[in-house]
KEKE-3310 file (N, C-alpha, C; in steps of 0.2 Angstrom, whole numbers, plus 5000, padded with zeros to 4 digits):
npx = (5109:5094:5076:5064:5048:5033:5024:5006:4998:4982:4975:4983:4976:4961:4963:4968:4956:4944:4950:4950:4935:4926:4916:4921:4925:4921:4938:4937:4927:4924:4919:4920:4912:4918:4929:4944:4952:4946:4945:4947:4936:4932:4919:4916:4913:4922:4916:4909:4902:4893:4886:4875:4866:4859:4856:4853:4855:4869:4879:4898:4905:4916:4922:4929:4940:4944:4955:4961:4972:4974:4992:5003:5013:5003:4997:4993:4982:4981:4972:4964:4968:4972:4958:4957:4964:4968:4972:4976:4962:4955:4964:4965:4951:4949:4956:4951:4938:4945:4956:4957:4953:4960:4970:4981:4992:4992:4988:4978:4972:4962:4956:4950:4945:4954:4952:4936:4926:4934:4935:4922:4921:4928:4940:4954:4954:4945:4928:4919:4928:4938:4948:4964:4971:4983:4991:4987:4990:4994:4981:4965:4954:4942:4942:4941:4932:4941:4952:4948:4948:4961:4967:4959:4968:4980:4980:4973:4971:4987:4995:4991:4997:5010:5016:5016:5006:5003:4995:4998:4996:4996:4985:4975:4982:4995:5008:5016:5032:5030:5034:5038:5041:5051:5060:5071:5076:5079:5083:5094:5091:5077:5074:5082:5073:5060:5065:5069:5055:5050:5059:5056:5042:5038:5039:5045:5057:5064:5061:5071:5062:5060:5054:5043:5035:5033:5029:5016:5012:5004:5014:5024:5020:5016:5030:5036:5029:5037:5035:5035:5036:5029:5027:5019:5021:5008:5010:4994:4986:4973:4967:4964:4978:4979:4991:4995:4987:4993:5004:5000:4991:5000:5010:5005:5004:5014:5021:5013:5018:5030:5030:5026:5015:5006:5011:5024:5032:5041:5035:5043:5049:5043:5054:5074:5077:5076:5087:5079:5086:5080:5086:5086:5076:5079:5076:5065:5055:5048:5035:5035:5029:5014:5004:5003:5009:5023:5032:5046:5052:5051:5039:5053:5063:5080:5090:5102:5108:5105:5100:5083:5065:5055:5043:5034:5020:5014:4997:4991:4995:4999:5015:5025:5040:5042:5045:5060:5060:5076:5084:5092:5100:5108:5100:5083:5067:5056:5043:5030:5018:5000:4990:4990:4987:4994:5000:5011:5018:5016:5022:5031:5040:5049:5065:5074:5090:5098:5102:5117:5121)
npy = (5106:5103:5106:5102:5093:5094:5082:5079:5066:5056:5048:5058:5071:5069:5068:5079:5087:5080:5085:5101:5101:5096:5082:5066:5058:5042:5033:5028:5030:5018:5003:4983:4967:4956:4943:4945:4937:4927:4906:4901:4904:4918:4932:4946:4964:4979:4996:5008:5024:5035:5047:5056:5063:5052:5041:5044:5038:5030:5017:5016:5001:4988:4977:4962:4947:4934:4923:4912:4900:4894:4897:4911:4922:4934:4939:4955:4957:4966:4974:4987:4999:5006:5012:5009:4996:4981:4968:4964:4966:4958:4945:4945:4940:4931:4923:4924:4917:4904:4900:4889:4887:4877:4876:4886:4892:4902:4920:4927:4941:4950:4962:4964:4977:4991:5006:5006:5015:5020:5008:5006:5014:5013:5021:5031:5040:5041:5045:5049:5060:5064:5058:5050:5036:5029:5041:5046:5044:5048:5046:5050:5050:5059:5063:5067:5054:5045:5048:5044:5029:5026:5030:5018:5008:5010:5013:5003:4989:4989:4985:4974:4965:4956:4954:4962:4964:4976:4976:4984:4991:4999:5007:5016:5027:5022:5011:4996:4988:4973:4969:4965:4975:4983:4995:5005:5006:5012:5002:4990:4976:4975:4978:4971:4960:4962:4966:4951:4948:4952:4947:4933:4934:4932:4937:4942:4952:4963:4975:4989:5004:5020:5033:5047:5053:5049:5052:5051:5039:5022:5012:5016:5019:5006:4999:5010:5005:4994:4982:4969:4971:4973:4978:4978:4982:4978:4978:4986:5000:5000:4987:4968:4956:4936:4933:4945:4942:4927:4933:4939:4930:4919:4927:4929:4917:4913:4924:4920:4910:4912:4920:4912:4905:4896:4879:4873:4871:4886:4895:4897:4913:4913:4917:4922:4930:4947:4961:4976:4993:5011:5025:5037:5054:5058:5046:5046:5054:5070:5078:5094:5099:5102:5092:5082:5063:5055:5040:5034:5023:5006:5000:4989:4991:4995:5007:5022:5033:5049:5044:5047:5047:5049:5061:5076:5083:5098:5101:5113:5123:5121:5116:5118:5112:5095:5092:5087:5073:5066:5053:5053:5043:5028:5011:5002:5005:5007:5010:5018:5032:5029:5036:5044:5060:5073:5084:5096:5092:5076:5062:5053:5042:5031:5027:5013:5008:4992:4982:4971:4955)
npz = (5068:5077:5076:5086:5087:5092:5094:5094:5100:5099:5109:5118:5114:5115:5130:5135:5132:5140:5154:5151:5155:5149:5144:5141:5125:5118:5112:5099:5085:5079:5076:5082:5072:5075:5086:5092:5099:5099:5092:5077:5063:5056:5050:5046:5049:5051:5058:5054:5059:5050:5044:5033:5016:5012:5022:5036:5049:5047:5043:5038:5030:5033:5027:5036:5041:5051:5056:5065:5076:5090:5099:5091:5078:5072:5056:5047:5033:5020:5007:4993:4999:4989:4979:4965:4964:4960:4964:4975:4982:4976:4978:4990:4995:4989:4999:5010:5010:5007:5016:5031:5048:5055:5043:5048:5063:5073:5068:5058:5050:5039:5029:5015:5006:5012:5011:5009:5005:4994:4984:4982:4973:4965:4964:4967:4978:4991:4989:4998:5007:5000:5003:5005:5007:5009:5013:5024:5039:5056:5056:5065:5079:5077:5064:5045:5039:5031:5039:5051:5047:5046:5060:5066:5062:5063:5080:5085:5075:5068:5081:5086:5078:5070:5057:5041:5026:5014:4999:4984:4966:4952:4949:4941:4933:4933:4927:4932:4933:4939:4957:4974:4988:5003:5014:5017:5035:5049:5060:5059:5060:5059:5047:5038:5039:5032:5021:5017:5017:5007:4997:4995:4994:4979:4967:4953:4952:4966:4976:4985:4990:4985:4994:4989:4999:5015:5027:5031:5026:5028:5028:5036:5046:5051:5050:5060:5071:5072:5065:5056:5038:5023:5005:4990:4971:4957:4943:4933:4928:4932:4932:4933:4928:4922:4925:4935:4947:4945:4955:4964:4971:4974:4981:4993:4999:5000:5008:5021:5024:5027:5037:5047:5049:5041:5033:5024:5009:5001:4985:4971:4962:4942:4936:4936:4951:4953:4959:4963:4967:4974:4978:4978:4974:4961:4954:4952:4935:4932:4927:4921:4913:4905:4892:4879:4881:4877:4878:4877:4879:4886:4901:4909:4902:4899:4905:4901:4910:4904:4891:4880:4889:4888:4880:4880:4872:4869:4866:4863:4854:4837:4829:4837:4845:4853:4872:4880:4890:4897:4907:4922:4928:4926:4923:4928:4919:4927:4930:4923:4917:4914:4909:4893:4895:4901:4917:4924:4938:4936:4938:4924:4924:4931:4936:4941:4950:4947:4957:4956:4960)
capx = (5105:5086:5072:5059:5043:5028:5018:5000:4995:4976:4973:4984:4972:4957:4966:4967:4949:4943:4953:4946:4930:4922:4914:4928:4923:4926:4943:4936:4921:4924:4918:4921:4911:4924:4933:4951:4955:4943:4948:4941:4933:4924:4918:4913:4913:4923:4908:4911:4897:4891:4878:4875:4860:4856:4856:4856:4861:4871:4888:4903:4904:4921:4922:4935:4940:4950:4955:4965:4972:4977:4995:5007:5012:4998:4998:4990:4986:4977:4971:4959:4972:4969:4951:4957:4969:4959:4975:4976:4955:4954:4968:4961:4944:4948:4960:4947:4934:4947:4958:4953:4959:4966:4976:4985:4995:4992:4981:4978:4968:4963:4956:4953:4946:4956:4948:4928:4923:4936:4935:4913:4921:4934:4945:4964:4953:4938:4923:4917:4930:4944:4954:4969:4971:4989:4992:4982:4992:4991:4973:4961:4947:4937:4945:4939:4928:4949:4957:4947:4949:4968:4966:4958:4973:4986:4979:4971:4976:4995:4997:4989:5002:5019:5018:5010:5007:4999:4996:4996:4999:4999:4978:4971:4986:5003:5009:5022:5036:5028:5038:5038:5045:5052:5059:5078:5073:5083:5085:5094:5088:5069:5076:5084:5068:5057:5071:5069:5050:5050:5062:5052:5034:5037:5040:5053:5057:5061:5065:5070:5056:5061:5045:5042:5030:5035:5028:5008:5009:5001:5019:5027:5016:5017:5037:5036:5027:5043:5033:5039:5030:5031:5022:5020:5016:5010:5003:4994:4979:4967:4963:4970:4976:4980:4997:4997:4983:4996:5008:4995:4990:5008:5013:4998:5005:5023:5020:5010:5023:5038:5030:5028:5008:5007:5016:5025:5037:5036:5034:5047:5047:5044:5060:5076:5075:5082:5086:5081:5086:5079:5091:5084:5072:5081:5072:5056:5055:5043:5034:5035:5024:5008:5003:5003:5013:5024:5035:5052:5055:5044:5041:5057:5067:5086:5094:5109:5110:5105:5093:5077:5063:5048:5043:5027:5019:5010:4992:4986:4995:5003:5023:5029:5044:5041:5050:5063:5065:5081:5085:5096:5102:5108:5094:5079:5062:5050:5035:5025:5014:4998:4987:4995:4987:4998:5002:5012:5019:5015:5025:5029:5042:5053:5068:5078:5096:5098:5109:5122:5123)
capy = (5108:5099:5108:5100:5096:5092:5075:5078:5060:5058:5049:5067:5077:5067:5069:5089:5087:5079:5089:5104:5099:5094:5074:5063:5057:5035:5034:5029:5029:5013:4996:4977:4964:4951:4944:4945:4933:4919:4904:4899:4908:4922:4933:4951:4972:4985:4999:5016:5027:5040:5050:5055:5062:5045:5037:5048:5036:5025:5016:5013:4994:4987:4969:4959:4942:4933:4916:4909:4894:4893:4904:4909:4927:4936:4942:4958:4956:4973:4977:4992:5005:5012:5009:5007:4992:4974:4961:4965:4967:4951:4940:4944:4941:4924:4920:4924:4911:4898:4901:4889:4888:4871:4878:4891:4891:4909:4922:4930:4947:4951:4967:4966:4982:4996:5012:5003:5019:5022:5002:5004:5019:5013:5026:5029:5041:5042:5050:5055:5067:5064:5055:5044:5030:5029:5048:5050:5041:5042:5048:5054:5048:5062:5069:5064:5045:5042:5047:5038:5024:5026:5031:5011:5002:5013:5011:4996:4984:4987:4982:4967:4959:4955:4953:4965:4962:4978:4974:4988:4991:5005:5007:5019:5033:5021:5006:4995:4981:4970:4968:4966:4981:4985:5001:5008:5007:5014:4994:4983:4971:4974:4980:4965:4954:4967:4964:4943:4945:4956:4944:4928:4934:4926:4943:4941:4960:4963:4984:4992:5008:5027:5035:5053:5056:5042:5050:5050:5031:5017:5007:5019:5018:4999:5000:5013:4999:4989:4976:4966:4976:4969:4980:4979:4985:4972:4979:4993:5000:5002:4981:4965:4950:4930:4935:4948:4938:4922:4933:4940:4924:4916:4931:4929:4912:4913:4927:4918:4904:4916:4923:4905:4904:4891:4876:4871:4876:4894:4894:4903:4918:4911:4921:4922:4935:4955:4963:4983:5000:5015:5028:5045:5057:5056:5039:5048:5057:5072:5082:5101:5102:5101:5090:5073:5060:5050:5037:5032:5017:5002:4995:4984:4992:4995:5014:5024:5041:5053:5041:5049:5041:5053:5068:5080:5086:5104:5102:5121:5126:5118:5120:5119:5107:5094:5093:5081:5070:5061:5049:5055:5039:5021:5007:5001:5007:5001:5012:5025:5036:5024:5040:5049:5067:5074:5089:5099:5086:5069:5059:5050:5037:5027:5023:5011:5004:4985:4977:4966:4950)
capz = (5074:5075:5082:5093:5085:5097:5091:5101:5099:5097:5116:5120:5114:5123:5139:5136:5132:5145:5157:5152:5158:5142:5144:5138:5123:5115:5109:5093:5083:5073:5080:5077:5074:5077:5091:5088:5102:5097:5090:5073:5057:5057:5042:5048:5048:5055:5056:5054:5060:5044:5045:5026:5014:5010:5029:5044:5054:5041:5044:5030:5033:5030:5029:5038:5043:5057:5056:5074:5078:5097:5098:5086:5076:5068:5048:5044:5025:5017:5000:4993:5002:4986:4976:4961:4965:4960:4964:4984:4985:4973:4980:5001:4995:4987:5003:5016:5007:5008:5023:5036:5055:5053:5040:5052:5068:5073:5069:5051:5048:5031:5027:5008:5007:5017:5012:5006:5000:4985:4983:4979:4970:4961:4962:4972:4985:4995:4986:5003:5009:4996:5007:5003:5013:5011:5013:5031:5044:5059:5057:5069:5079:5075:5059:5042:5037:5030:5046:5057:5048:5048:5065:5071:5059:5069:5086:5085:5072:5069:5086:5084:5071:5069:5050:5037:5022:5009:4992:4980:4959:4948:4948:4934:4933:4931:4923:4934:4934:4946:4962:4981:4990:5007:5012:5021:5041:5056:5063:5054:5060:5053:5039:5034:5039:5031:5015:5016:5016:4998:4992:4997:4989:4974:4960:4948:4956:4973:4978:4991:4988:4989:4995:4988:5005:5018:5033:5031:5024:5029:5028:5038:5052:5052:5052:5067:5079:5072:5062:5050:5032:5014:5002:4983:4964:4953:4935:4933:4922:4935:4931:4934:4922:4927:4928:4941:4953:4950:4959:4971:4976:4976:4986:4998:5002:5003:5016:5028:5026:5028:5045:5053:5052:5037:5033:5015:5004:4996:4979:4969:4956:4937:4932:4941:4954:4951:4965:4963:4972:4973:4981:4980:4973:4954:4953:4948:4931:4934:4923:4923:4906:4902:4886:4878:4885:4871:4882:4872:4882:4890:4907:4908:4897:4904:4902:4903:4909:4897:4886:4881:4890:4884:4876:4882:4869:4870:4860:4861:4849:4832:4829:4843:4846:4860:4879:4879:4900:4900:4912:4926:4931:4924:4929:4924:4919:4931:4931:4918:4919:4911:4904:4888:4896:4912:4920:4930:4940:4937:4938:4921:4922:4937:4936:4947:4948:4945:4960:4956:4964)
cpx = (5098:5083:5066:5052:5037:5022:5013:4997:4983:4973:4976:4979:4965:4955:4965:4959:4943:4945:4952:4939:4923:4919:4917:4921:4926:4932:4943:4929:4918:4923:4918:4917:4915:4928:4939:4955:4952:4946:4945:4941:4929:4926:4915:4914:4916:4919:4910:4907:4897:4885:4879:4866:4855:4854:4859:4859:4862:4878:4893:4907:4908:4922:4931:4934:4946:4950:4960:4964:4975:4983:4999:5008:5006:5003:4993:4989:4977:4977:4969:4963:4969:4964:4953:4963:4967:4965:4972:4968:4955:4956:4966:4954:4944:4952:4955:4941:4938:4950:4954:4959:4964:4973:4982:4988:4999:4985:4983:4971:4968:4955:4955:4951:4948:4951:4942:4927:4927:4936:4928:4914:4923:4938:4949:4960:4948:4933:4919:4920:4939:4950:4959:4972:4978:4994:4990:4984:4996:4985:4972:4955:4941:4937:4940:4937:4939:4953:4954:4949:4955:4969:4966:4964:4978:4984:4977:4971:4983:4997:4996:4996:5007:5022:5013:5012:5000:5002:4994:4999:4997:4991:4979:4978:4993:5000:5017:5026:5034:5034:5035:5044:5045:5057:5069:5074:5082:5085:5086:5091:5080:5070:5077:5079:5063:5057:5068:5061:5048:5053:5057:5043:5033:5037:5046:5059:5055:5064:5066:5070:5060:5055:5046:5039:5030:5031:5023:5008:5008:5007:5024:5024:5018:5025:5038:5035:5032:5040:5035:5035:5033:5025:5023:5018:5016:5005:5003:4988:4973:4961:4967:4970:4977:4985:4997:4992:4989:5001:5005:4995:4994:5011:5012:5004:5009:5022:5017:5016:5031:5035:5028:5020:5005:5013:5017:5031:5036:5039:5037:5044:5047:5051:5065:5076:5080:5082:5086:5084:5083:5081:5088:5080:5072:5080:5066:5060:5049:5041:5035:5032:5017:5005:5003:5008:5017:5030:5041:5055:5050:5046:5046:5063:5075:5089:5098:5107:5111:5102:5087:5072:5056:5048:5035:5026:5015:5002:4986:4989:5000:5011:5029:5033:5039:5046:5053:5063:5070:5085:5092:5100:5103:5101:5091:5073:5058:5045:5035:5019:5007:4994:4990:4993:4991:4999:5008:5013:5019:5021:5025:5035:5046:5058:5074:5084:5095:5107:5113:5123:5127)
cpy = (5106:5104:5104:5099:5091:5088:5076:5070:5062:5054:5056:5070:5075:5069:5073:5089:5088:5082:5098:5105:5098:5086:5070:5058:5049:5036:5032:5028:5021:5005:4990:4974:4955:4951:4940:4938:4925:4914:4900:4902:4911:4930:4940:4959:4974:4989:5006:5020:5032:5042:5054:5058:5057:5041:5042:5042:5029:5022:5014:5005:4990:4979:4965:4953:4939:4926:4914:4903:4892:4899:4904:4917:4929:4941:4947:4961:4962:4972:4981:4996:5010:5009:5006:5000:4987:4969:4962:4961:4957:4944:4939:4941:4933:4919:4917:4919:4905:4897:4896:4887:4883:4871:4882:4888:4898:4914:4925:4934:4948:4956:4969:4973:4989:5002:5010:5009:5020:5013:5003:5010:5017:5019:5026:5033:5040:5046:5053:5061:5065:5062:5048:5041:5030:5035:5051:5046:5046:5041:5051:5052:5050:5066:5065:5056:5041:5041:5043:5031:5021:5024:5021:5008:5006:5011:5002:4988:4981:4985:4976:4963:4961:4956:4957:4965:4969:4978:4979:4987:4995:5009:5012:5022:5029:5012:5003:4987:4977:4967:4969:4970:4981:4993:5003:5011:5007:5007:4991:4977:4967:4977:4975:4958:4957:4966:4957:4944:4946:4950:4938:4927:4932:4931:4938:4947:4960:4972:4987:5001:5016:5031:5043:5057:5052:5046:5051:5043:5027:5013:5012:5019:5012:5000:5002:5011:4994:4981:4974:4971:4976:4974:4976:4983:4979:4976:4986:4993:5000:4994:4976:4957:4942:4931:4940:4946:4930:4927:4935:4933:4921:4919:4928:4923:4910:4918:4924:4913:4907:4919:4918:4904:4899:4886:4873:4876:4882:4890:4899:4906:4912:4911:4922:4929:4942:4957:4976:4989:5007:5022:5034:5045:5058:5052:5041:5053:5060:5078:5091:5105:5100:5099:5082:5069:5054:5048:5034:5026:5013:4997:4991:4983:4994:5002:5015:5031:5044:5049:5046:5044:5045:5059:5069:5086:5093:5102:5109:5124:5122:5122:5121:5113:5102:5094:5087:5078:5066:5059:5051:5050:5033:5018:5003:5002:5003:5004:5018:5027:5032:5028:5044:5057:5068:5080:5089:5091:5081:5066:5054:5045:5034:5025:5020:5006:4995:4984:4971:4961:4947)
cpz = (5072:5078:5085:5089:5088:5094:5094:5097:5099:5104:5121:5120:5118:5128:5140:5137:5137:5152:5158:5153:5153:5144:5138:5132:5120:5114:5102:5090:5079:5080:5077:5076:5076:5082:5087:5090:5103:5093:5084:5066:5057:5052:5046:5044:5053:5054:5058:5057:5055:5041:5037:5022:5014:5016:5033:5048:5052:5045:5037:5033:5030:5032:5031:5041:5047:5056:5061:5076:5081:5097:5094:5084:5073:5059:5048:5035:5022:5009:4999:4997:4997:4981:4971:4957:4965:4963:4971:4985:4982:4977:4988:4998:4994:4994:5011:5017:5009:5015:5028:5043:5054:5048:5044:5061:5069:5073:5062:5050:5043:5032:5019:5004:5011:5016:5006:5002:4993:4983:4978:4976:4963:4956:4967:4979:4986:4992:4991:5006:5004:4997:5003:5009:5017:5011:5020:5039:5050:5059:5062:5070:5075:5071:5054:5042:5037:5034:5051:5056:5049:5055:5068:5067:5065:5076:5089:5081:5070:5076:5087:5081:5072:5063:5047:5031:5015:5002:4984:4972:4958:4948:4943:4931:4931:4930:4928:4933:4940:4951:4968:4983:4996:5008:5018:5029:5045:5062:5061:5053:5057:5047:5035:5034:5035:5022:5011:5013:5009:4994:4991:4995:4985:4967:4957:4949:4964:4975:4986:4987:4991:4990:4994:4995:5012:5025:5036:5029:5030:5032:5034:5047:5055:5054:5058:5072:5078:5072:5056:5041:5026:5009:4994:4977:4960:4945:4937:4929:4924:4933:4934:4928:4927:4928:4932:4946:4952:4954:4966:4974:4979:4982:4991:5003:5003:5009:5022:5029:5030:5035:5049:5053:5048:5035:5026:5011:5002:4989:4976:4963:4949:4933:4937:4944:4953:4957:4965:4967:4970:4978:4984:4975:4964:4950:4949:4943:4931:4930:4922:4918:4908:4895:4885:4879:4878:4875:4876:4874:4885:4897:4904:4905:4903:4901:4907:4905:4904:4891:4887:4883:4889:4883:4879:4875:4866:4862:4858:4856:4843:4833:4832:4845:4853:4866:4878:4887:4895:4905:4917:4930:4926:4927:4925:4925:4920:4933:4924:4918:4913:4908:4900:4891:4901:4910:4923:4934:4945:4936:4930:4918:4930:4937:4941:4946:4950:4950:4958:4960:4965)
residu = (UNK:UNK:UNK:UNK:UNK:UNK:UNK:UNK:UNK:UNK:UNK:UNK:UNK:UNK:UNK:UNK:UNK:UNK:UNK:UNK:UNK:UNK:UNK:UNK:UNK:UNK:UNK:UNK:UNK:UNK:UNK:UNK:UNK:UNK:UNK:UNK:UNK:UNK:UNK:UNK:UNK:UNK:UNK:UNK:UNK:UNK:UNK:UNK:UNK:UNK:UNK:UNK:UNK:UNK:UNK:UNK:UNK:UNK:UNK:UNK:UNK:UNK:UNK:UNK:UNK:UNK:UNK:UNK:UNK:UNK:UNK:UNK:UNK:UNK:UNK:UNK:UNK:UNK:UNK:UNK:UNK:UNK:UNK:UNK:UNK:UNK:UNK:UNK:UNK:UNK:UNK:UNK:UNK:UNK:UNK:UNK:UNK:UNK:UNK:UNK:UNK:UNK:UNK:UNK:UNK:UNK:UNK:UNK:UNK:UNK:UNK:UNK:UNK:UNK:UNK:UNK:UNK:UNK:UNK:UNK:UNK:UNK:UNK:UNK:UNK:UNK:UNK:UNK:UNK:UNK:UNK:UNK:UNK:UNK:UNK:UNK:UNK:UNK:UNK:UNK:UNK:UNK:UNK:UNK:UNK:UNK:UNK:UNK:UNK:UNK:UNK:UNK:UNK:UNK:UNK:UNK:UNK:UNK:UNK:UNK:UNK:UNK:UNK:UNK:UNK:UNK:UNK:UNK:UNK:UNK:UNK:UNK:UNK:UNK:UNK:UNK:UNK:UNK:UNK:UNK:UNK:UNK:UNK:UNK:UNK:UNK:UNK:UNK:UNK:UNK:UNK:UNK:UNK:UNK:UNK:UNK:UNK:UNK:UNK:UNK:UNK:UNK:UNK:UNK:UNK:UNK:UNK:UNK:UNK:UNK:UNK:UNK:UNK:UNK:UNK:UNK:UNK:UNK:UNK:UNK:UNK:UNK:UNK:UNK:UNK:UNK:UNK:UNK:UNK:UNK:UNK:UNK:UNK:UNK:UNK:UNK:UNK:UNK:UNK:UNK:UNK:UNK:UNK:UNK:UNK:UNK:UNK:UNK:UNK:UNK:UNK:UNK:UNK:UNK:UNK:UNK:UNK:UNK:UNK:UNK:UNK:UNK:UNK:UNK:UNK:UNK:UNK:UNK:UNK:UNK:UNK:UNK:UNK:UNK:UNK:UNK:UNK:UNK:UNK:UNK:UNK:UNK:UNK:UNK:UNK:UNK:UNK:UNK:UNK:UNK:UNK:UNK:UNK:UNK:UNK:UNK:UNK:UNK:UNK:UNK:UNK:UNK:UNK:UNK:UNK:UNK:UNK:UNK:UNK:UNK:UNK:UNK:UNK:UNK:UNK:UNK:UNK:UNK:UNK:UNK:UNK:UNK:UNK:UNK:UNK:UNK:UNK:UNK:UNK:UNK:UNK:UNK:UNK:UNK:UNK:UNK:UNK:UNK:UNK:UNK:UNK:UNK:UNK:UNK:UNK:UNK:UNK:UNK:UNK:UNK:UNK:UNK:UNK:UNK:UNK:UNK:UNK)
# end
């Protein structure tokens, strides 16, 4: 038996607004400098409005770029979802420099920081209202700086595209087996397209992702206008090295090729391709201590059921044995927790089974 649960959309509550004899307010606060439907290069801001100690009447000035060239699919390709994430920001910043129209036959949006303020923070949220980018979907015109922003990618740029493309890794908090990820969707059909495009990024790991939180994200939103949506994890460490920007880059440029808007062979993984799963919720190995963090196994490593894969160690007081996690599943260990302190729980290891081909 389901019960009934009442979605007020954010032009809904407008409508109420207005209705009740209030004066109908924009439907968003955030403005472009760019046209979407021109045909060309152009280098600009999404423009927040943020009034602030520092600037009464300031804006949060998110840099975007549009590159079109006559018709074709459009790509939306994000980075900076979360601040402390440098391929995604790195890899869009270096694409949007080169990219030119002539290269394309379509249209290409790039976004390389999604939520700007934890980007000039570098950190996973927002240091104005503690917003998580990938936590606040659909948003809200006039909610939080975070939700609004949510807000314009939902209303007005996932509609735009056909292809999206966000690019995340492990930032300061985890350590991961770099991979492109898609997710188990209610249409086979985007599923399976959804599936090819993870494969075709260019990892050496491709997952289909169990998401702890799936119905505030970012990729979830994108999925629900029944867009194609390729995410990833590459690294981790809250840096990045030449090996997870060539896969960024590589990524970058097999997806445009894989959505029809560039032309040229993709460029395959260095290592032959693994195909992972993650089923359920058993996947994650999640603290319930408080103490120092001693990892028994390394990204990459392959376990059985009932291997030790860390210990938590209490430092209040001497003598005290440590907690043993063992692994609830065969697989392989493709994330850990990248600080040795944790809590209450963190999450402090990943593990996902290994498909057979």
């Amino acid at each position: 038996m389901s019960t009934a649960v009442m979605n007020i959309t954010p032009e809904a509550e407008l409508q109420a607004v207005s209705h009740s004899g209030l004066v109908e307010a924009p439907a968003t606060t955030m403005s472009v400098t760019v046209d979407f439907e021109r045909d060309g290069v152009q280098h600009g801001f999404m423009k927040l409005p943020y009034s602030h100690d520092l600037s009464a009447w300031g804006c949060i000035m998110i840099p975007i770029s549009v590159i079109k060239n006559g018709e074709g699919p459009t790509a939306l390709l994000t980075g900076g979802n979360h601040g402390d994430e440098y391929e995604g920001i790195t890899s869009l910043l270096k694409l949007a420099s080169e990219l030119r129209a002539e290269d394309v036959q379509g249209r290409v949006i790039i976004v390389p920081a999604m939520n700007y303020p934890a980007v000039q923070n570098g950190s996973r949220t927002s240091p104005i209202d503690k917003g998580n980018m990938n936590r606040s979907f659909p948003g809200h015109p006039y909610g939080s700086m975070t939700e609004r922003i949510a807000d314009y990618f939902q209303r007005h740029l996932i509609p735009l595209c056909d292809f999206a493309l966000d690019i995340h890794s492990g930032g300061k908090t985890l350590d991961i087996l770099p991979f492109a990820a898609a997710h188990r969707l209610q249409d086979p059909r985007q599923e399976a397209k959804c599936i090819e495009g993870a494969k075709v990024f260019g990892t050496a790991a491709s997952m289909i992702l169990f998401e702890l939180d799936a119905a505030s994200l970012y990729d979830t939103a994108v999925e629900a206008q029944g867009k194609v949506f390729v995410t990833t994890e590459l690294g981790g460490g809250g840096t990045s090295t030449p090996q997870t920007m060539l896969l960024a880059d590589r990524g970058v440029r097999n997806f445009l090729k894989f959505a029809g808007i560039t032309k040229g062979e993709l460029e395959p993984a260095d290592e032959p391709a693994l195909q992972l799963d993650m089923p359920d919720a058993t996947c994650y190995v999640q603290s319930v201590h408080h103490g120092i963090l001693e990892l028994a196994l390394s990204v990459g490593d392959r376990v059985q059921k009932g291997d030790l894969v860390a210990r938590v160690h209490t430092f209040e007081r001497t003598g005290t044995p440590a907690v043993e996690y063992r692994a609830e599943r065969d697989g392989l260990l493709v994330a850990r927790r990248f600080p040795a302190l944790v809590d209450i729980g963190d999450t402090l290891a990943v593990i996902a089974d290994i498909v057979e081909n």
